[in-house]
C-alpha positions, 0 to 999 in steps of 0.5 A: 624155237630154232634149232638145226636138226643133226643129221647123220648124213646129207640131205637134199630139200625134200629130205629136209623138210620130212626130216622136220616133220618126223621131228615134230617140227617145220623146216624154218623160214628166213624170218626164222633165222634172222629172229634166231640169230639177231634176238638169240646171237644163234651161231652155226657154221655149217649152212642149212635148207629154208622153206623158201628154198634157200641155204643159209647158216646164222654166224654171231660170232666172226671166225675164220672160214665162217663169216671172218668180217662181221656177224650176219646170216649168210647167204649160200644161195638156191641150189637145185633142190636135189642136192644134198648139203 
């Protein structure tokens, strides 16, 4: 099961990671995502930590200041770690 875990502040990668474990979960893979979003149409405008490092968020549904052109998980990049997003 896919799914973003809401929190109510910013969290850096580390943060993130432990953030999935108190929830009973593990923070997600690229692989992850890509299945959610194309097998799902898992649609999220906000962008969020992968395991490998990356940030990423899961767009099915093109709109304005998200993904305007096309459907596509997109690729924010590898920020530094520390940041929290």
């Amino acid at each position: 099961r896919f799914y973003y875990l809401i929190q109510p502040k910013k969290l850096n990668f580390d943060e993130a990671v432990d953030a999935c474990k108190r929830d009973g979960a593990e923070i997600a893979k690229v692989g992850h995502i890509y299945a959610a979003w194309k097998l799902l149409g898992y649609d999220r405008c906000d962008a969020g930590w992968l395991a490998d490092g990356s940030v990423r968020y899961p767009i099915s549904r093109p709109r304005k200041n998200c993904s305007p052109t096309e459907p596509a998980v997109r690729f924010v990049g590898f920020p530094d770690k520390k940041q929290k997003l």
